[in-house]
C-alpha positions in Angstrom: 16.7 -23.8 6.4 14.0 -23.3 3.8 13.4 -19.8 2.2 9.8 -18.7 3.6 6.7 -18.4 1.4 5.9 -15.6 0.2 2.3 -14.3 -1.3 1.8 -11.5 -4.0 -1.6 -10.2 -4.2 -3.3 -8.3 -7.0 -7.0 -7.1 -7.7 -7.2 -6.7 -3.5 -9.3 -3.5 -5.1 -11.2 -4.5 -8.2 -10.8 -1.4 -10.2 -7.7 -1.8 -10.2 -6.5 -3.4 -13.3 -2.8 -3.7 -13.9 -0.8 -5.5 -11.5 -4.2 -8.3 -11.9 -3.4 -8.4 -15.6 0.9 -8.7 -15.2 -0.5 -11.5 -13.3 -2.6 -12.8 -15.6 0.1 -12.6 -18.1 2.6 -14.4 -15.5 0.6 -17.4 -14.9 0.7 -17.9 -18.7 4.3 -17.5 -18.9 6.4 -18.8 -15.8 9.3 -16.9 -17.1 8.2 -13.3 -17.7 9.6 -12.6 -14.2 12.0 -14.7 -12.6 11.2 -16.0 -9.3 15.3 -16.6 -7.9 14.1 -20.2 -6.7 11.9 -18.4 -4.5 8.6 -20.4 -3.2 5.8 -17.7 -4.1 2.0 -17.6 -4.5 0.2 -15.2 -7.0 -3.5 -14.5 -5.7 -5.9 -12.3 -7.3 -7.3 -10.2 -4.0 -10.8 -9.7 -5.1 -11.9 -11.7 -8.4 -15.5 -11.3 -8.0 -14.7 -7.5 -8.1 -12.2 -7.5 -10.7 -14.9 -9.2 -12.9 -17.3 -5.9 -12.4 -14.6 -3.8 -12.4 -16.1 -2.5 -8.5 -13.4 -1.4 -6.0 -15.3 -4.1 -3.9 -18.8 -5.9 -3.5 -19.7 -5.4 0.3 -16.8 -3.8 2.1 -13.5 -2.8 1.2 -11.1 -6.0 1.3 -8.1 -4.0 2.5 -10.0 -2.9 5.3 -11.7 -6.2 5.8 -8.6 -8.6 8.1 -9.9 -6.9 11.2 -9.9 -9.3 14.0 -13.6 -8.3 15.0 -14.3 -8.9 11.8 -12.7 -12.0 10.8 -14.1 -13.4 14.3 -17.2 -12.8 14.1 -19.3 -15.5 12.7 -22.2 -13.8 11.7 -20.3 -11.4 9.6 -21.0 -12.3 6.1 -19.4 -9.8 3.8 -18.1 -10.9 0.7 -15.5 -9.3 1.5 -15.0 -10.6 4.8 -15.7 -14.6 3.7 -13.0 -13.7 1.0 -10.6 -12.5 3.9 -10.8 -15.7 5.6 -10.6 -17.8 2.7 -7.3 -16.1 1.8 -6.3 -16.7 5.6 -6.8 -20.2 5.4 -5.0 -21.1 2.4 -2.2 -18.8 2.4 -1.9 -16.9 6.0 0.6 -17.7 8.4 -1.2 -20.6 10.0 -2.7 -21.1 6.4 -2.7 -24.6 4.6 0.6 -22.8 2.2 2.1 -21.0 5.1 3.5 -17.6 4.2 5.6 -15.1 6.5 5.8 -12.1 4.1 3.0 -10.5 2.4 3.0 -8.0 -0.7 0.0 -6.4 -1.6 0.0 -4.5 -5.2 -2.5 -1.7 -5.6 -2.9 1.6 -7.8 -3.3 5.4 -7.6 -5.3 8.0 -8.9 -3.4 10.5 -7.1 -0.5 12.1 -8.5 2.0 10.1 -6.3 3.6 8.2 -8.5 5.0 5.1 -6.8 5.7 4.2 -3.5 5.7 1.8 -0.2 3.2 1.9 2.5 4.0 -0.1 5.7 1.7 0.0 8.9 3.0 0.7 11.6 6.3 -0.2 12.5 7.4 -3.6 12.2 11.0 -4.3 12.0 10.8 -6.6 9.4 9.0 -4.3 7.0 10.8 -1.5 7.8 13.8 -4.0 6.8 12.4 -4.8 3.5 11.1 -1.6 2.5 14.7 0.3 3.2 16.4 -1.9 0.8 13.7 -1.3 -1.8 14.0 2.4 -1.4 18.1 2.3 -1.5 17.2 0.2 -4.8 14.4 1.8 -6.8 13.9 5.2 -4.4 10.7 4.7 -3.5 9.5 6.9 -0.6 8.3 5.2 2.4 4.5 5.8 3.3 4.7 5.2 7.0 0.8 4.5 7.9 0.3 4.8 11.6 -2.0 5.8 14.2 -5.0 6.3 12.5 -8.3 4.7 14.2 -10.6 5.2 11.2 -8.6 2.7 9.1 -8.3 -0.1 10.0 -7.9 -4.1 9.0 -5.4 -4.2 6.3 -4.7 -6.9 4.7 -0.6 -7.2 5.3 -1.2 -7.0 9.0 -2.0 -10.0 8.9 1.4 -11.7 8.2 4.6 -11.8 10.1 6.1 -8.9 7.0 3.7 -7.6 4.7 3.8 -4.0 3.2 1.8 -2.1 -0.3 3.7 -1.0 -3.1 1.6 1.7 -4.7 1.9 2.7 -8.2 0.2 5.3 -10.0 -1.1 7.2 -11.2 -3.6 5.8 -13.2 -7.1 6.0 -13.2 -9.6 3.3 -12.1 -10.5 0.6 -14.6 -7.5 1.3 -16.9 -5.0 -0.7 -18.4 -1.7 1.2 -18.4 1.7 -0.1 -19.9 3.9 2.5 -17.8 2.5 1.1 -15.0 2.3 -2.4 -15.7 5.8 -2.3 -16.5 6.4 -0.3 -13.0 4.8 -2.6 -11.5 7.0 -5.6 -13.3 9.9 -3.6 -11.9 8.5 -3.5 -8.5 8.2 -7.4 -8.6 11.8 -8.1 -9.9 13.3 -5.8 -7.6 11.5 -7.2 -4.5 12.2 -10.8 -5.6 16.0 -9.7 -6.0 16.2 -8.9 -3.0 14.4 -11.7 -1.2 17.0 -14.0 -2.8 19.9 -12.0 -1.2 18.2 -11.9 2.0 18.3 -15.6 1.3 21.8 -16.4 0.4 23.0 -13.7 3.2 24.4 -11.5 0.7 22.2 -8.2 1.8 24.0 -5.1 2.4 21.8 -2.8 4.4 21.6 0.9 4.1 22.8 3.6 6.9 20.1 5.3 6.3 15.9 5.4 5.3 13.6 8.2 4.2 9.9 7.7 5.9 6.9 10.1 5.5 5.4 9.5 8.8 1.7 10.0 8.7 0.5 12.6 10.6 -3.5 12.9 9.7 -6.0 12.7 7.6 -8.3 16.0 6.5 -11.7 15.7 4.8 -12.9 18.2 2.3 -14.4 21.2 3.6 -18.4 20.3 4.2 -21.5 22.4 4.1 -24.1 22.0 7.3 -25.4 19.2 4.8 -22.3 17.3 4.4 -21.8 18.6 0.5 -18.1 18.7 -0.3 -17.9 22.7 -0.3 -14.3 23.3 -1.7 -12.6 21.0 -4.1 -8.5 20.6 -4.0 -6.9 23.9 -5.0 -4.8 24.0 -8.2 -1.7 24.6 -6.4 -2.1 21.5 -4.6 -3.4 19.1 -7.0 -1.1 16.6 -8.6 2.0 18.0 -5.8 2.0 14.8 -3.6 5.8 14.9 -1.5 5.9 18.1 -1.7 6.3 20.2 1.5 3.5 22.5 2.8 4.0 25.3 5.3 1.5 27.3 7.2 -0.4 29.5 5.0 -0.5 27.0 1.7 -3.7 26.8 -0.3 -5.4 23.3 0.4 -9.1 23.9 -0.8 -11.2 26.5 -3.4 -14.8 27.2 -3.0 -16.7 27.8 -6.0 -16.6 32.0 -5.6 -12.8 31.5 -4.9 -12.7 31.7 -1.4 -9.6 30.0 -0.3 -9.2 27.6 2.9 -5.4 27.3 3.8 -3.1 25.0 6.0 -2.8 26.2 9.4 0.4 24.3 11.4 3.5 25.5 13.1 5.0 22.1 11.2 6.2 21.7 7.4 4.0 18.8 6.3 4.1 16.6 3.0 0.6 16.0 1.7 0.3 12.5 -0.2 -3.0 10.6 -1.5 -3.5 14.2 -3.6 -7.4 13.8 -4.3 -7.5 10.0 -4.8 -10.5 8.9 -5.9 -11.1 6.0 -3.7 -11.0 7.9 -0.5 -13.7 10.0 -1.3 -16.1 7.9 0.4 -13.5 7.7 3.5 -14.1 11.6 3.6 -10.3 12.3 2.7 -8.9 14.6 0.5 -5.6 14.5 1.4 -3.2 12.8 3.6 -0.6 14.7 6.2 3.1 13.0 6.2 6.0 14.4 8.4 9.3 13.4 6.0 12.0 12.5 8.8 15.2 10.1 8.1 16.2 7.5 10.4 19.3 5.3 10.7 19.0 2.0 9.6 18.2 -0.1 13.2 19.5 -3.3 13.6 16.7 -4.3 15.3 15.3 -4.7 11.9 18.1 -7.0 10.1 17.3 -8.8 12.7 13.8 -9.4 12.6 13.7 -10.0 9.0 16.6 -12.9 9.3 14.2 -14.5 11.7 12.2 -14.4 8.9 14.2 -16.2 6.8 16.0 -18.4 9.1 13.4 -19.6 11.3 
């Protein structure tokens, strides 16, 4: 049986520069990365905000494949016309019918690289184990969080981010273009494998659960009244206990973490959450054994 179809997608935010211009760089050479005989699609997320440089026009894309949303005919969004346009030519019931979904993005934050899968699909949680036993990348595990939404992976069969940072908005950066090449290779590596049934799984997977969200402190006004302590700026992944600074006011008052549980804080002060009133992202790091369950979800995948 046929290999599926998968889609890479870049540009999804249009400040974000690199992984749009590897692409760019692709299409004009076929053989900067090798594709393993792979049937892939490159699509640029968002070009009308890549061409302003704008994280997005009308709504954010990534939080824009909401059924409601994608339903509702009156709902004209750029955004939201550009989600079902991508639907329709590349979704699962889409004219070029893909089952997996990858979605490159950038940081600001101080997290370096990583994978973010929502919720928890076996077939992602597959994919983004042997990618961590491969490169390390820690495992974002986004889940059970009502304010957000309509991403744009949930919308395939497998689908998960790979984050790479940080670098700021609107700029072109060879370390991460190059981490983001690496990224690519590795995932397309390992989709041949998966392919020719020669994938050894690992035992075991590292996930950073998410646990919550938390806003900067606020005045009576809704004024951000404490910026990200020192201490806690540019430490994504590492552990917090009860007691750590999280914010400083401007006369040095200092607001601290209050839990009975050891915590990982990720998204550090990322600049596109802002206006999602987060400063910061709660993780629980746990380790789980490899379940079979998901080896075999992902080999229905690829042997449909």
């Amino acid at each position: 049986m046929a290999n599926p179809q998968i889609l890479f997608i870049a540009g999804t935010h249009g400040n974000e520069m690199n992984a749009p211009w590897l692409f760019n760089q692709w299409i004009k050479n076929p053989d900067l990365i090798n594709v393993n005989d792979l049937d892939i699609f490159k699509v640029i997320g968002n070009p009308k905000a890549l061409k302003d440089c704008k994280r997005y026009l009308d709504f954010d894309l990534n939080r824009s494949f909401r059924k409601e949303f994608l339903n509702d005919e009156k709902m004209k969004f750029y955004e939201v016309e550009r989600a079902r346009e991508i639907l329709s030519k590349f979704g699962p019931k889409g004219l070029n019918k893909c089952q997996i979904a990858i979605d490159l993005h950038s940081t600001t934050s101080a997290m370096g690289s990583c994978i973010v899968v929502y919720g928890r699909r076996p077939a992602d949680l597959a994919i983004a184990s042997l990618l961590q036993a491969r490169i390390g990348f820690p495992i974002y595990l986004h889940e059970g969080d009502d304010n957000q939404k309509g991403f744009l992976v949930e919308s395939w069969p497998c689908g998960f981010v790979i984050e790479i940072g940080p670098v700021p908005q609107g700029l072109l950066n060879a370390q991460v273009i190059n981490q983001n090449r690496l990224a690519l290779e590795i995932s397309l590596q390992e989709f041949a494998k998966l392919g020719a049934k020669k994938t050894t799984f690992p035992k075991k997977v590292a996930i950073h659960r998410h646990i919550k969200s938390i806003d900067f402190p606020r005045s009576p006004f809704g004024e951000i009244d404490a910026v990200v302590h020192p201490l806690r700026q540019c430490s994504d992944w590492n552990p917090i206990e009860n007691g750590a600074p999280l914010f400083i006011k401007a006369d040095g008052t200092i607001i601290r973490y209050e839990g009975k549980e050891k915590l990982v804080p990720v998204f550090i002060n990322e600049a596109a959450y802002a206006e999602k009133n987060i400063a910061m992202s709660l993780t629980k790091r746990e380790v789980w054994d490899f379940s079979k369950d998901w080896e075999i979800a992902i080999n229905e995948i690829f042997f449909r």
